[in-house]
N, C-alpha and C positions, 0 to 999 in steps of 0.2 A: 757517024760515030758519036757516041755521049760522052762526056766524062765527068766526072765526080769521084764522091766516096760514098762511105759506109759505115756508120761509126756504132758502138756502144756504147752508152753511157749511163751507171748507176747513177742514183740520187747521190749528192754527195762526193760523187768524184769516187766513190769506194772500189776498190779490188775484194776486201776481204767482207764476208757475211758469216754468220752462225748457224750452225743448223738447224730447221725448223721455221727458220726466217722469214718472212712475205718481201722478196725483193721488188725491188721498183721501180725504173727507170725509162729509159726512151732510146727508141735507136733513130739516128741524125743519117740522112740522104741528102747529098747535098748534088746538084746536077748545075750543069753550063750550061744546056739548051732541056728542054721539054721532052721527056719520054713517054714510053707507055711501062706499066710497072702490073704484069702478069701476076705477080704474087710476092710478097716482104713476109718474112717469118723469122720468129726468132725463135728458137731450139734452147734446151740447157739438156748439158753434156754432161757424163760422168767415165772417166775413161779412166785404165790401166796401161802403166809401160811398165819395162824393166827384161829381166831375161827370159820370162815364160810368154804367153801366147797374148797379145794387146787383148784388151775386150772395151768396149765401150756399151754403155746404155744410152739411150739418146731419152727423155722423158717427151712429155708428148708436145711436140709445137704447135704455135700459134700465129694465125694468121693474121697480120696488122694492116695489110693495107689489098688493096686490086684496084688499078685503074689509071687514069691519067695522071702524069704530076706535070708541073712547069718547072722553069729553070728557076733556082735558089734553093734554099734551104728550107727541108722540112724536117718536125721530128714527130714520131710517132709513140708514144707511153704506151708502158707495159707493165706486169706486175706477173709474178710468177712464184707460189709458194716452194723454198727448197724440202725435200728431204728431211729428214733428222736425222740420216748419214749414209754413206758413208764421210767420212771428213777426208780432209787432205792429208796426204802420207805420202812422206819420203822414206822408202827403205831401200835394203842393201839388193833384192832380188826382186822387186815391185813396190810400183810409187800409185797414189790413186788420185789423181786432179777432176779439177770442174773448170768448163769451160761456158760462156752462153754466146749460141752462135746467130748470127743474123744473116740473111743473105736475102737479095733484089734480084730477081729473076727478072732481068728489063733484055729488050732484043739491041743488036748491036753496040753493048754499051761497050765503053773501052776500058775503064776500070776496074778495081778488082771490088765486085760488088758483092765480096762475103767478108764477113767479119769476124774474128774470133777474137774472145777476151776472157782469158785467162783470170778465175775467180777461186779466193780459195776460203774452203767453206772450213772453219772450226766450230768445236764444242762451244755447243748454246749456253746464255744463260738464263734463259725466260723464255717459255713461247706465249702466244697471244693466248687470255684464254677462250673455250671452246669452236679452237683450229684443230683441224688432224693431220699431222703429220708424221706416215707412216716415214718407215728407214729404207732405202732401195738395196732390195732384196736383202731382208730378215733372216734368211737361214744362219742359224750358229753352228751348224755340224755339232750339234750335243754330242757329245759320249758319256757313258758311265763304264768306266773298263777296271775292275779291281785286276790286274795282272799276276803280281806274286812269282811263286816259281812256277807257277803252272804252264806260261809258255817257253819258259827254259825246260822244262821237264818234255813237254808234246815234242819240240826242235832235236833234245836232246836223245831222246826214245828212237824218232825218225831217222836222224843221221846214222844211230847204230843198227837199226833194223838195216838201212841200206847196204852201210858198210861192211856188215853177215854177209847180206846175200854176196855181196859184188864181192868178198871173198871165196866164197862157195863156188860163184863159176869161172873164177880165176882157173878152179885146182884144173891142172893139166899132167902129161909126164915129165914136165922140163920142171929140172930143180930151179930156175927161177919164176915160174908162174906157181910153184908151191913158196915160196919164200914171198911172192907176192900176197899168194890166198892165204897166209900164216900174219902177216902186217897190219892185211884191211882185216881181218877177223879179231885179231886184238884189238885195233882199233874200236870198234864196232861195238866189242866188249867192253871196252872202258866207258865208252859213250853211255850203255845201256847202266851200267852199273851208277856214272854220276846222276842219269836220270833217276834209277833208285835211292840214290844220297837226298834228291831236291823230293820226290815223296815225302819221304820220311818227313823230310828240315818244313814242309808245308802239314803236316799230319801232327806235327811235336807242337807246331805255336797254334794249332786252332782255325775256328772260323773268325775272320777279322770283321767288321763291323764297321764302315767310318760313314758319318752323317754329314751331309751339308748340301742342305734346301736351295739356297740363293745360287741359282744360277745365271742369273743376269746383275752384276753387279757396275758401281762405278767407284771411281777412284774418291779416295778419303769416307768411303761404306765401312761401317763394321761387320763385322761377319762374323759368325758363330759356326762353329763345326766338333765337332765329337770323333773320338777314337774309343773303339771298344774290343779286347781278344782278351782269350782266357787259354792260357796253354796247356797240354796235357801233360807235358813234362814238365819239371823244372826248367827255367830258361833263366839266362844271364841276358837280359835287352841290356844294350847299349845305348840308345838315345831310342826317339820317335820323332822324327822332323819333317817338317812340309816345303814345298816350293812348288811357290807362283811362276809360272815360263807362259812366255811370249812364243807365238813361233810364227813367220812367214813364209809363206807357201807357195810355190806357182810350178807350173809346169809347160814344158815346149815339147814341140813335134807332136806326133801321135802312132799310133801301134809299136814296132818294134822300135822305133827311135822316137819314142817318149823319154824326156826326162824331166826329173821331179828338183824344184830348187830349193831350199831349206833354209832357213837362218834363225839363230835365238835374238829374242827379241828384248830384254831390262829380265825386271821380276823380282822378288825376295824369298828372301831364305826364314824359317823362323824354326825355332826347337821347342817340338811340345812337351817333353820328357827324358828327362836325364837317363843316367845308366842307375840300374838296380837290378835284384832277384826278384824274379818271379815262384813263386811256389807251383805244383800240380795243382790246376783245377781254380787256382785264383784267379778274378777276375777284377780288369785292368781298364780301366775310363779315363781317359782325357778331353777334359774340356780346354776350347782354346778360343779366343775372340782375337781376329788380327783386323788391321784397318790396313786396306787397298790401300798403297803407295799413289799418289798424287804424282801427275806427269806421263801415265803410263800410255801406250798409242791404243784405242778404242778398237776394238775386235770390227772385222770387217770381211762378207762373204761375196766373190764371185764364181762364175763358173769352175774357173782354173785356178783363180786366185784369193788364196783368202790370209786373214791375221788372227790365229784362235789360240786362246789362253788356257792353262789347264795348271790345276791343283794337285801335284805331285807328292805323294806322301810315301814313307821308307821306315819298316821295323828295323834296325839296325840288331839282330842277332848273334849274340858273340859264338864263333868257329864257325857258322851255319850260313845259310844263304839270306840274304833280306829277303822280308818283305815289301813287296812295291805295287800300288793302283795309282791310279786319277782320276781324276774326273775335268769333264772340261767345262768352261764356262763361258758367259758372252760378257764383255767389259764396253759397258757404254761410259758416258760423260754421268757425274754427278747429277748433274738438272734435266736428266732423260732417263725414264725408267720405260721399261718394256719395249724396248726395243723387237 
């Protein structure tokens, strides 16, 4: 039997690195007698825990050593370019770590010949220049969804078409399956009637309008976006206001016992326009410039699990329904564009 170890060791002694980084280091084997050493490789890991399903991405390893060693110490340098992210994330329903693993594939050794060392990668300040360093796995799950009442209206149409029918074949001769078919049918009816209230409340303020280009931004970015509707009636707006939201995501299990985790994530609030009249046929433009709050956790996509931001905006309508879209966006670090 062999024994020894199996170390990592950045330059520097470091745990933490930046994103986009060129790390560099050496992994130390150290033996008591003379082995044979099949294959020495060091890995960098990128893993998820928390409540929904682990995932890990393994990036591609490399092979540092094959062949014989003798007893003592040896170390073997390495250099390995990170990512430009994901970063490291602790949140309430999924956390995202880096690990860079080594491991000695030597025969009857007695030690524990793999090594893992826990590294945590933050937002860069500098990359080298002409490096490429792509982000692992880039998807932002873009959206552009203008909402409004339009899916309170489709929900609300549905529930009372249903509620019709499943009164209709209630009716029977028993005075309470008529008192039943009499309850879901007014039901049903009121349903269908509020969805003609949220028509109308969508018909009265117009077609909305709202711009904004910059869909990858980072924090302390100025940002420029537009509001534009023109109503057909008279309208009383009460404000127009936007909000930045974070949200964490993940999911466990799969088919009927899937569940989905959720959590808000920081964000801010801003007010693009006060309360005024609107006249028929007037038309209403907000310009607004906000600067991304500084501190904010950097959007991040896996399988199951992702961190995405989105741009929440609300007509505030006096007696009538809001309006409400968003749009989503990818939030990297300041000194990392395109992600």
């Amino acid at each position: 039997m062999t024994g020894g170890r199996v170390e990592v060791v950045l330059e520097g002694g470091r745990t933490v690195a930046r994103g986009g980084e060129l790390l560099r280091g050496e992994v130390l084997v150290v033996l008591e007698q003379p082995t044979k050493c099949r294959e020495l490789k060091i890995e960098l890991v990128c893993a998820t825990t928390g409540r929904g399903r682990a995932e890990a991405v393994r990036l591609e390893d490399e092979v540092l050593f094959k062949g014989d060693l003798e007893a003592g110490e040896h170390r073997f340098p390495f250099s390995r370019r990170l990512p430009r992210g994901p970063f490291t994330y602790e949140g309430k329903n999924v956390s995202v770590g880096w690990v860079l693993e080594a491991w000695a594939d030597m025969p009857w050794a007695s030690f524990e010949s793999r090594c893992v060392m826990p590294l945590e990668v933050v937002p860069s300040k500098e990359i080298e220049p002409g490096t490429s360093t792509p982000m692992l796995r880039p998807e932002a799950l873009m959206e552009q969804r203008e909402t409004s009442v339009q899916s309170l209206w489709f929900v609300a149409m549905t529930f009372g078409l249903a509620a019709v029918i499943a009164g209709m074949a209630f009716v029977g001769d028993m005075w309470g399956m008529w008192v039943v078919a009499g309850l879901v049918g007014v039901l049903g009816l009121a349903f269908a009637a509020f969805s003609a209230f949220l028509m109308l409340a969508e018909w009265r303020l117009g077609d909305v309008a709202f711009e904004f280009e910059a869909q990858e931004v980072s924090p302390g970015d100025a940002v420029a976006m537009s509001f534009e509707f023109e109503p057909r009636m008279r309208t009383r707006v009460k404000g127009v206001s936007m909000t930045l939201a974070g949200q964490e995501t993940t999911i466990r299990g799969s088919g009927k016992h899937t569940k989905v985790y959720t959590h808000a994530v920081g964000g801010a609030s801003y007010e693009l326009m006060g309360a005024r009249d609107v006249g028929a046929g007037e038309q209403v433009r907000v310009e607004h410039v906000f600067t991304v709050p500084e501190g904010l956790p950097p959007s991040f996509a896996f399988d199951v699990s992702h961190l995405s931001w989105k741009i929440r905006y609300t007509i505030d309508v006096a007696w009538w329904p809001d309006w409400r879209g968003e749009r989503s966006m990818w939030l990297g670090s300041r000194e990392r564009k395109g992600w």
